[in-house]
N, CA, C and O atoms as a DFTB+ gen file, in Angstrom:
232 C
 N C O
     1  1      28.412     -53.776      56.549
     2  2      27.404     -53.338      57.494
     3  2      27.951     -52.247      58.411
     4  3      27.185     -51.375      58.822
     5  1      29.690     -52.260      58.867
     6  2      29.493     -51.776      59.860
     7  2      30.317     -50.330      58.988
     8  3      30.527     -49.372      59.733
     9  1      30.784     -50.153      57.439
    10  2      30.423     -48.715      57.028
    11  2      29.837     -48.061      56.897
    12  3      30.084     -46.858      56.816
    13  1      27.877     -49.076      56.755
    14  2      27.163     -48.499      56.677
    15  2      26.845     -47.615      57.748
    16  3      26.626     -46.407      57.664
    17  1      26.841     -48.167      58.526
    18  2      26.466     -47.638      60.187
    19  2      27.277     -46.062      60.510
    20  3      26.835     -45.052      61.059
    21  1      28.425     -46.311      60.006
    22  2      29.469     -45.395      59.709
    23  2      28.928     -44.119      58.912
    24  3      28.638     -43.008      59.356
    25  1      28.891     -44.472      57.963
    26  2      28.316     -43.354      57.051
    27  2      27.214     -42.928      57.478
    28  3      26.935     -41.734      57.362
    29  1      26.525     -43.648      57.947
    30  2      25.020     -42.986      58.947
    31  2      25.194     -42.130      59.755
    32  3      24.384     -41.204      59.749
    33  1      26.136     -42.114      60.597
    34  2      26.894     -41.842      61.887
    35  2      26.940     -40.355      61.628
    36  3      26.364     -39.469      62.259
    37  1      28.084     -40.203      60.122
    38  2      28.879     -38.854      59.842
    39  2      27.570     -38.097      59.713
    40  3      27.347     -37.101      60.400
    41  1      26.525     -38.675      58.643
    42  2      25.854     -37.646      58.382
    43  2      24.689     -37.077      59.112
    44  3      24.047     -36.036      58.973
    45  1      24.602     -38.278      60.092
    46  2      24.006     -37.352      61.159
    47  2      24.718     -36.481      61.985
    48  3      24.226     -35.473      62.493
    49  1      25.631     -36.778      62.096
    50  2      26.887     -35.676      62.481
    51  2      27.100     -34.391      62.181
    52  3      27.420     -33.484      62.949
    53  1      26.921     -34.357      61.101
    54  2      27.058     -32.779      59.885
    55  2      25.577     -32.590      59.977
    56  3      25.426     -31.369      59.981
    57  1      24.619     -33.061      60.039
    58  2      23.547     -32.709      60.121
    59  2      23.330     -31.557      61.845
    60  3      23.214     -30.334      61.926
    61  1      23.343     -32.152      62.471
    62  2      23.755     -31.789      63.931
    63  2      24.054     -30.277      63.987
    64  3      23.323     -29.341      64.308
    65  1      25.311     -30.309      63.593
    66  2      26.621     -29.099      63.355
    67  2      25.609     -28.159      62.558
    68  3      25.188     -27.167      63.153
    69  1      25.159     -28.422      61.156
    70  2      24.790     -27.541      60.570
    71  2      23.520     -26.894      61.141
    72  3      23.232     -25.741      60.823
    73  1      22.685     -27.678      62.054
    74  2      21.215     -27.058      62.964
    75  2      22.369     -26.424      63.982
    76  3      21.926     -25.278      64.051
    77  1      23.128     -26.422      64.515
    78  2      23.884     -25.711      65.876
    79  2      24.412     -24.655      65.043
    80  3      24.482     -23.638      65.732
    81  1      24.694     -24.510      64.217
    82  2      24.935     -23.282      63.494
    83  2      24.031     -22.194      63.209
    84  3      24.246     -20.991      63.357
    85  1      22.779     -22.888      62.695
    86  2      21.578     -22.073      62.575
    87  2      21.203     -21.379      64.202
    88  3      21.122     -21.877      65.326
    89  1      21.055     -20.170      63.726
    90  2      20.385     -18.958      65.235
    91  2      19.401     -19.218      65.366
    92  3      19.038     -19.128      66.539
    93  1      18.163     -19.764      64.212
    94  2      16.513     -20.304      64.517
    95  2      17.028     -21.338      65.586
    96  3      17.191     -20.860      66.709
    97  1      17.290     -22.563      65.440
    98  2      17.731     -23.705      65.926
    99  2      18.499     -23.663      67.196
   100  3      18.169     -24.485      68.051
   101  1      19.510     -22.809      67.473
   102  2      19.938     -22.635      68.874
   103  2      18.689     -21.955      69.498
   104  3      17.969     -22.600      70.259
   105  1      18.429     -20.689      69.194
   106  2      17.490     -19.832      70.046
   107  2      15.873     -20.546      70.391
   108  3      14.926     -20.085      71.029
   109  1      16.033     -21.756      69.720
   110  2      14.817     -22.636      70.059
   111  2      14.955     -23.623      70.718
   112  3      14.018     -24.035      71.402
   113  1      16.026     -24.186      70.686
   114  2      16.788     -25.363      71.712
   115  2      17.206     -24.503      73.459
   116  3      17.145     -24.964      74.599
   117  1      17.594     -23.196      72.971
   118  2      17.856     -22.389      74.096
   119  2      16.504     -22.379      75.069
   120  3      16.604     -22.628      76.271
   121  1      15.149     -22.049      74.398
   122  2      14.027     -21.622      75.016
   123  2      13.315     -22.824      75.556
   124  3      12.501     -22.711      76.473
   125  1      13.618     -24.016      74.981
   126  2      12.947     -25.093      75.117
   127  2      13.145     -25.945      76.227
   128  3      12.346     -26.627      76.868
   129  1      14.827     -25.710      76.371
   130  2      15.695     -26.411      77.463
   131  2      15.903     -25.219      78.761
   132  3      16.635     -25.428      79.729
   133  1      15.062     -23.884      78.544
   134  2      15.369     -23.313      79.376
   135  2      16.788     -22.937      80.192
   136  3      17.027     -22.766      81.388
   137  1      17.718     -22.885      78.833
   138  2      19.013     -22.577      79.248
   139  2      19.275     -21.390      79.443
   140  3      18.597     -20.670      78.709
   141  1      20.298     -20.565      80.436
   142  2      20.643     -19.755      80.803
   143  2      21.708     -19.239      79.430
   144  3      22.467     -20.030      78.868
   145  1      21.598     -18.010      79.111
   146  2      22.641     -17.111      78.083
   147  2      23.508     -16.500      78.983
   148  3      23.212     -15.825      79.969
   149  1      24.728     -16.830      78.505
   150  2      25.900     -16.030      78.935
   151  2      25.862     -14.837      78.053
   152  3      25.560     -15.052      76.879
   153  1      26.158     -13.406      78.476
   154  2      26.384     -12.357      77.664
   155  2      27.917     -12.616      77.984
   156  3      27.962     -11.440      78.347
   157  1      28.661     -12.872      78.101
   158  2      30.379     -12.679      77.918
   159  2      30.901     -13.844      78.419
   160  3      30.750     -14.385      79.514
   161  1      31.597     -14.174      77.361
   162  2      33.106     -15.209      77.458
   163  2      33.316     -15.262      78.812
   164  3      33.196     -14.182      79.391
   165  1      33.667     -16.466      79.647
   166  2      34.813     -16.183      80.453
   167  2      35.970     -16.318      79.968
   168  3      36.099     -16.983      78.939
   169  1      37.050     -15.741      80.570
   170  2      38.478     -15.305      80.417
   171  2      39.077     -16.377      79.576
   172  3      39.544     -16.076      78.478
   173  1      39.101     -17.670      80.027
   174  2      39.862     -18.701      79.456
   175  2      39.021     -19.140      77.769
   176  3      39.727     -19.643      76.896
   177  1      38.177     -18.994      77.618
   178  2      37.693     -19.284      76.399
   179  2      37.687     -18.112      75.754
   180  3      37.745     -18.463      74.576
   181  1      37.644     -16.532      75.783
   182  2      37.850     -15.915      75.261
   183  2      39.520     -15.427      74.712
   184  3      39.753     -14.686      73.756
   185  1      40.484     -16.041      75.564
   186  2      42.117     -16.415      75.231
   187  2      42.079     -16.937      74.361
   188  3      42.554     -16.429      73.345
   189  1      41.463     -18.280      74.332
   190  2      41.680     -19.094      73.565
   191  2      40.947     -18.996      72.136
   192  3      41.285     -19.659      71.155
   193  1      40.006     -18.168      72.165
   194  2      38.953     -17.509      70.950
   195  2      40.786     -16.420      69.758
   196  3      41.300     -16.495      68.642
   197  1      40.956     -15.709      70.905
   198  2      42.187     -14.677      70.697
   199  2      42.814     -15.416      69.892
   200  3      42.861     -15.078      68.709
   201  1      43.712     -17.098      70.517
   202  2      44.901     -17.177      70.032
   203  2      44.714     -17.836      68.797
   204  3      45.700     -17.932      68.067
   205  1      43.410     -18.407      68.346
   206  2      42.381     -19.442      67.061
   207  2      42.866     -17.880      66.059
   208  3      43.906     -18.037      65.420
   209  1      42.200     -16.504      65.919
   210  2      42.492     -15.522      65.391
   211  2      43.746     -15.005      65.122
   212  3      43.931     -14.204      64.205
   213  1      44.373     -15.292      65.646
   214  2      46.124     -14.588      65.987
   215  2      46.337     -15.556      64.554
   216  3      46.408     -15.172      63.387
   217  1      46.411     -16.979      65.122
   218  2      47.128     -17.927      64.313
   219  2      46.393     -18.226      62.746
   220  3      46.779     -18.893      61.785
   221  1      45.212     -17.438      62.974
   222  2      44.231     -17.892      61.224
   223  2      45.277     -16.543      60.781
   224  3      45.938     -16.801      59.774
   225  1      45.482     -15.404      61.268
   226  2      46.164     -14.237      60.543
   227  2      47.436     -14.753      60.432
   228  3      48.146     -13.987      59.781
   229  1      47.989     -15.707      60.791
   230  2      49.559     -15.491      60.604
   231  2      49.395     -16.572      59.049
   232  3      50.385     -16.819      58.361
């Protein structure tokens, strides 16, 4: 019972991820929830965007 629950879990999980991926799906969750868009990174997440890139090239 409680893998089942489990396996329920993941694939609503990946389900999730794969709508947050979709631009229909954010830009409609965006409008709906009346969230504010950042046009630019702040500093510390855009470092850390940097060092994810640095290290996929090495």
């Amino acid at each position: 019972m409680a893998e089942s629950e489990k396996a329920k879990q993941k694939a609503i999980a990946e389900l999730v991820r794969r709508w947050i991926t979709s631009e229909v799906v954010r830009n409609y969750l965006r409008n709906l929830l009346n969230l504010p868009v950042e046009r630019e990174l702040p500093a510390e997440q855009r470092y850390l965007l940097e060092e994810l890139d640095r290290a996929d090239k090495e």
